[in-house]
KOLNUDREN-669922 format. One line per 10 residues: number of its first residue (from 1); for each residue x, y negated, z negated of C-alpha. Coordinates in steps of 0.001 Angstrom, whole numbers. Each point is the difference from the previous one (the first is absolute). Layout:
<pts>
NUM) X:Y:Z | ...
</pts>
This chain:
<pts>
1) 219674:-54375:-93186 | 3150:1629:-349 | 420:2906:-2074 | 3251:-778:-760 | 1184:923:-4139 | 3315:-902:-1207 | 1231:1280:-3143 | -885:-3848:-1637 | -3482:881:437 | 47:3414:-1802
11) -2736:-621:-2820 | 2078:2097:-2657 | -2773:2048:-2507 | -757:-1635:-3173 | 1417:2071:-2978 | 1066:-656:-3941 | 3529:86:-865 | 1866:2335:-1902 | 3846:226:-1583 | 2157:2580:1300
21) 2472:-833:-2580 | 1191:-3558:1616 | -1700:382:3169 | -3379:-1291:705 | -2429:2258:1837 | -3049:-1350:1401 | -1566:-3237:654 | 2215:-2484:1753 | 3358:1887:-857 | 2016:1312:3022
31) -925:3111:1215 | 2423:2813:-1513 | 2299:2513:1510 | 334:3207:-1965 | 1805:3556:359 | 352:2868:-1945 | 3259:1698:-1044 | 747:3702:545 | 3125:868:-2521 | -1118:1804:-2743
41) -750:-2585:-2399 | 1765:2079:-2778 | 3284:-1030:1665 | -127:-3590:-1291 | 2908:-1144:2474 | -873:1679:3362 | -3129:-1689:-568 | 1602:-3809:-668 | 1861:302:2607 | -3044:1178:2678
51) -2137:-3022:-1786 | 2711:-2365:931 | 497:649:3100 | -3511:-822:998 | 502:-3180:-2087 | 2988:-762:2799 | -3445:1192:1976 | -2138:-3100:-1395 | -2238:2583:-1867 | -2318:-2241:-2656
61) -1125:3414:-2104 | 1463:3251:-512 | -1853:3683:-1063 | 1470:2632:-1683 | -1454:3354:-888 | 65:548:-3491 | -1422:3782:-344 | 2310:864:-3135 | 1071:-1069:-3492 | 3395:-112:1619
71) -1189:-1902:2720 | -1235:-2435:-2104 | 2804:-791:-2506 | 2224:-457:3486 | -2703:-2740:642 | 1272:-2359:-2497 | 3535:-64:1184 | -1549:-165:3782 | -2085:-3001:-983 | 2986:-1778:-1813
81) 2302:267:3279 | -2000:-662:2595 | -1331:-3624:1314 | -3928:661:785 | -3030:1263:-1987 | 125:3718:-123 | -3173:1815:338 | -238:3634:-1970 | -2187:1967:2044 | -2002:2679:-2428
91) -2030:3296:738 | -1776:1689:-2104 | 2163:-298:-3315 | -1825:-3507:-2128 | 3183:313:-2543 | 2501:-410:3072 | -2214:-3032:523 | 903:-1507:-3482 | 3423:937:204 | 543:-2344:3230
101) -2106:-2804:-1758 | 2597:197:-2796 | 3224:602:2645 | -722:-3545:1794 | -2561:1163:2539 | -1125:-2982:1622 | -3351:2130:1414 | -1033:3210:-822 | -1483:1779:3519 | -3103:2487:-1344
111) -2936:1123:1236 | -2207:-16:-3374 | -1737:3388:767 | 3345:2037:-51 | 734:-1536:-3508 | -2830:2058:-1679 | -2729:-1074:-2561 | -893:-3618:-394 | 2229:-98:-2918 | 3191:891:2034
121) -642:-3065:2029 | -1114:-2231:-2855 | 3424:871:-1604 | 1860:-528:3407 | -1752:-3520:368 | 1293:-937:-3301 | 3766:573:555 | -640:-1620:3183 | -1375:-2931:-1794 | 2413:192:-3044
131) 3076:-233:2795 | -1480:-2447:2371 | -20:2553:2771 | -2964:196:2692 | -1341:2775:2011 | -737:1152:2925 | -2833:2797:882 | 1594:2126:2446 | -3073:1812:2040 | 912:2358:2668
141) -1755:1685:2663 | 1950:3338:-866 | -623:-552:-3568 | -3757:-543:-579 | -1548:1035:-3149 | -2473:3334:975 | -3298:-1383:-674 | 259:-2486:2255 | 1506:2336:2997 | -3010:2142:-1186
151) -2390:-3437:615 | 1536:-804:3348 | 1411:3183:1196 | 3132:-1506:1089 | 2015:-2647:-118 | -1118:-3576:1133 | -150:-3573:-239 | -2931:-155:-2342 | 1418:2605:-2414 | 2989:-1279:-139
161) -1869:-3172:-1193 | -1850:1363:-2783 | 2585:1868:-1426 | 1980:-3596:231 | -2566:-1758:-1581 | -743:3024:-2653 | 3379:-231:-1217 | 290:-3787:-43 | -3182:137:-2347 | 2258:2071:-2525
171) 2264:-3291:-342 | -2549:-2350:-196 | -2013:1782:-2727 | 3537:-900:-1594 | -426:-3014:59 | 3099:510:2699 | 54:-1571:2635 | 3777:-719:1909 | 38:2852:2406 | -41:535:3605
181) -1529:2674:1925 | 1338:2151:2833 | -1938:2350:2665 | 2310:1651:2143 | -589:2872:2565 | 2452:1093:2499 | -2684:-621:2643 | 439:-3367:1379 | -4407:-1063:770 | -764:1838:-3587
191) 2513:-2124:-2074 | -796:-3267:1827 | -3975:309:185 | 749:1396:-4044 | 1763:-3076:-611 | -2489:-2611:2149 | -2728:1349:-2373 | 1748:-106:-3158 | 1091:-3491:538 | -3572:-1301:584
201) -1133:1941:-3302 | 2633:-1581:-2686 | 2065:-3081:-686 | 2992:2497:-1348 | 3280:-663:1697 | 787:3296:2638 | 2854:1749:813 | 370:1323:3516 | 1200:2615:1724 | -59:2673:2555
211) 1261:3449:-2211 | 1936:2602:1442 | 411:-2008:3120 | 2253:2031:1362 | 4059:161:1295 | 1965:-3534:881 | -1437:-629:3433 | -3816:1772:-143 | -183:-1626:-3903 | 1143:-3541:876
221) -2718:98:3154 | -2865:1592:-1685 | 531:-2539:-3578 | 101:-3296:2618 | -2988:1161:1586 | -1425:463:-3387 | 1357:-2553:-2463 | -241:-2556:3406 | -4000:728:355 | -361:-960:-3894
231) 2555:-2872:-245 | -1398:-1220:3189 | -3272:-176:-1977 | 863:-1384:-2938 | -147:2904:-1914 | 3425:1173:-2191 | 2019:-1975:-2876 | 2931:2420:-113 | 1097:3096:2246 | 2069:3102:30
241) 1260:1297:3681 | -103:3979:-946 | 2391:1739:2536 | 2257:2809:-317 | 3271:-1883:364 | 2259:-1788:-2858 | -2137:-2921:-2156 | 1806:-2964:1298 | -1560:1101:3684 | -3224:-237:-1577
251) 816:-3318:-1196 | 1364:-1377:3386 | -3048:1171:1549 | -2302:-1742:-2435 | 2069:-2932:393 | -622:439:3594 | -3428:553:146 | -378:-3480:-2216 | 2490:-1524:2451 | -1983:904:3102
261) -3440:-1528:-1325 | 1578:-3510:-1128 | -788:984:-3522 | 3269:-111:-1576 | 3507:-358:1145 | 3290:1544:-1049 | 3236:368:1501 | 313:-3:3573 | -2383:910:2885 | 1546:886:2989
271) -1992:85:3618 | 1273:1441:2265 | -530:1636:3710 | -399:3656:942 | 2692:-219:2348 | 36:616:3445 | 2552:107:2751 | 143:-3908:246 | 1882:178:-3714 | 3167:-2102:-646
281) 1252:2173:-2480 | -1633:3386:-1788 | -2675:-1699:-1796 | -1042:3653:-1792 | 3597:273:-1903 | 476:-3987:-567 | -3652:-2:-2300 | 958:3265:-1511 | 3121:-1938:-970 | -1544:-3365:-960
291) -2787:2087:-1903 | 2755:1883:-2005 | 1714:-3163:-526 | -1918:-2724:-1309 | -1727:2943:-1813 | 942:-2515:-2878 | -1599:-3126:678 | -2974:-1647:-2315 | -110:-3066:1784 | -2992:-112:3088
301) 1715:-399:3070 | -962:951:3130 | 2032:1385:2943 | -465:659:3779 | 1691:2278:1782 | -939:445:3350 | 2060:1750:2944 | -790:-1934:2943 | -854:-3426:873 | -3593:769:981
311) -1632:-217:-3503 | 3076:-1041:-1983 | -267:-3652:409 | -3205:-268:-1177 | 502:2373:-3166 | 2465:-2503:-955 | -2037:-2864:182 | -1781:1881:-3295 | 2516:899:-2155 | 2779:-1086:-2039
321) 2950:1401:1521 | -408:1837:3991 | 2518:2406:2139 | -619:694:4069 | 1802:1949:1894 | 1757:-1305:2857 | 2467:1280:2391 | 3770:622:738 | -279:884:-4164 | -1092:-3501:-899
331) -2757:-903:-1905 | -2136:-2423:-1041 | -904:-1275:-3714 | -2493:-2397:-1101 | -507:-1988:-3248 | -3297:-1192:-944 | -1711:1286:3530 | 3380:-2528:1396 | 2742:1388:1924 | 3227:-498:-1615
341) 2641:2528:1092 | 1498:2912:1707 | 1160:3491:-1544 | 1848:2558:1507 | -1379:3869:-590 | 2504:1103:-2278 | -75:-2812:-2410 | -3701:-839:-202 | -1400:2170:-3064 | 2881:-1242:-1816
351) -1098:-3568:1112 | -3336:707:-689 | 436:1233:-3056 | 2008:-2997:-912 | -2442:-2005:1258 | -3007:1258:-1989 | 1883:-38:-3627 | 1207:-3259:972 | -4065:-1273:336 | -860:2219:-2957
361) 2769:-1896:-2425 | -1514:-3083:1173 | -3363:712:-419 | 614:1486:-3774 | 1914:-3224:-602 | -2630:-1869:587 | -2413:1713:-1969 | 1907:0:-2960 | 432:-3889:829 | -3701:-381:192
371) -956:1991:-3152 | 3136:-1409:-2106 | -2004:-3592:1215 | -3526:1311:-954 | 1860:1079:-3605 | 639:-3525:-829 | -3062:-1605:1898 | 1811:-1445:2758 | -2432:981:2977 | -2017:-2556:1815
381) -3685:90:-1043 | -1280:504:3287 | 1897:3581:-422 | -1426:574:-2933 | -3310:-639:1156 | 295:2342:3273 | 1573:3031:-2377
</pts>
């Protein structure tokens, strides 16, 4: 029998759902792309203006640190500008905590041991209930609390478990219980076999991620091989792609990561050749261009490009819109895996380009046909009934 797994088969973990302010987390919801911004927060509009341009990213949740009373009261005006749930991410300090709740915090990130006594948290849980935020436990690997470093002597999977589980206990003697639970480690195998175990020990919605990953390139290859291995299992109802590089990259690489498993689909995927002295045209510098360009896209389209002839036929057979290089500067461009015309090299990103919005208009036409239809009842049962 063939081992054969396509991404329809991937038996996704069962969880509980929470609210991140209008965004569900958990359960059947889509799984979430997150990033982090790095403006000091106290500069309310450096900050907007970072958080929206990961919305142009597709982000679904933003974090801010909120380490100050100034920080803080700049959350309010954040939170009032911006388009996504804002997560205030909290060390240490429970009355920074309470401040977010009451700024518009959509999710307060804690770990419950760094607040203090029991009362600390109690009092955190309430403004978090009185303000309709959630939580999420934050557990790190460079962060564990001392006794249990002193248990395990370093470090690992199961600790990072119990200390998880420890500090989900101080929500639920709260009678709280919409949070989600992180445990990240910079090493790829201790995060993932960390995660594996948490996920068969609770029902709590996680948050995944590979921390400290790393710089653009080593980062975005060390967080696929991570975040793949878990999504791959099942295992993950909203991510963060931690690299040192600008928060809409992290956000175009969770996208992509998503994207390559068939789990969700955004904008436009592009597959394309390594090139090789058979090219049409420089196939490096045309995606580089394409990639920059229809940066902008929210429709799912998919695009070929191919140099040659050798593989770019068949590429095209599989997605929307196709280019192959050809000779004498001529190339070849298919629609719906059919040929349909010729471009010359110096006009085809612009045609491209053209071509792509064109589909994209189309395609967010007709979605705003079919849910203007489903608004007044007008679909066809047998929709209905598939949906």
């Amino acid at each position: 029998m063939s081992s054969y797994r396509p991404y329809q088969h991937i038996e996704r973990r069962k969880s509980r759902q929470i609210m991140v302010g209008k965004v569900p987390v958990g359960g059947d919801a889509p799984i979430t792309v997150q990033t982090m911004t790095n403006t000091p927060t106290e500069d309310a509009e450096a900050t907007i203006a970072q958080i929206r341009r990961a919305e142009l990213a597709g982000v679904d949740i933003v974090r801010v640190s909120c380490p100050t009373e100034e920080a803080t009261a700049a959350l309010a005006e954040i939170v009032r500008e911006v388009n996504v749930p804002v997560v205030a991410d909290i060390h240490f300090h429970y009355k920074r905590a309470i401040e977010a709740a009451k700024a518009g915090a959509a999710c307060l990130r804690i770990n419950p041991g760094n607040i203090g006594s029991a009362e600390r948290v109690k009092e955190v849980v309430k403004a978090a209930r009185d303000h309709g935020c959630s939580i999420r436990i934050g557990v790190n690997a460079g962060s564990l609390e001392k006794h249990l470093l002193e248990k395990y002597g370093e470090p690992n999977p199961e600790a990072l478990v119990e200390s998880a589980l420890w500090h989900a206990d101080h929500l639920l003697q709260n009678d709280f219980d919409q949070f989600k639970i992180s445990v990240k480690a910079s090493d790829v195998f201790l995060a993932v076999a960390a995660y594996t175990q948490l996920a068969e020990a609770c029902d709590h919605p996680l948050h995944i991620g590979i921390t400290e990953a790393g710089g653009k390139r080593a980062g975005t290859v060390k967080s696929s091989i991570g975040l793949g291995n878990l999504l791959w299992a099942g295992i993950g109802d909203t991510l963060r792609v931690s690299l040192s590089a600008e928060p809409e990259e992290e956000v175009h690489v969770g996208w992509d990561i998503l994207k390559s498993l068939g789990i969700r689909h955004r904008g436009v995927k592009i597959i394309s050749c390594p090139s090789c002295a058979r090219q049409g045209f420089n196939v490096i510098k045309t995606v580089e261009a394409l990639e920059e360009r229809l940066a902008h896209i929210e429709q799912p389209i998919t695009l070929s490009i191919i140099g040659c002839v050798v593989n770019g036929p068949g590429e095209a057979l599989m997605t929307d819109i196709g280019l192959t290089g050809g000779g004498s500067g001529t190339h070849m461009v298919y629609s719906a895996g059919k040929t349909s015309h010729t471009t010359k090299t110096g006009d085809m990103v612009d045609h491209i380009v053209e071509l792509v919005e064109t589909r994209a208009e189309k395609l967010a036409a007709e979605k705003a046909a079919a849910k203007a239809a489903e608004a007044v009842g007008d679909i066809p049962l047998v929709v209905q009934a598939a949906e």
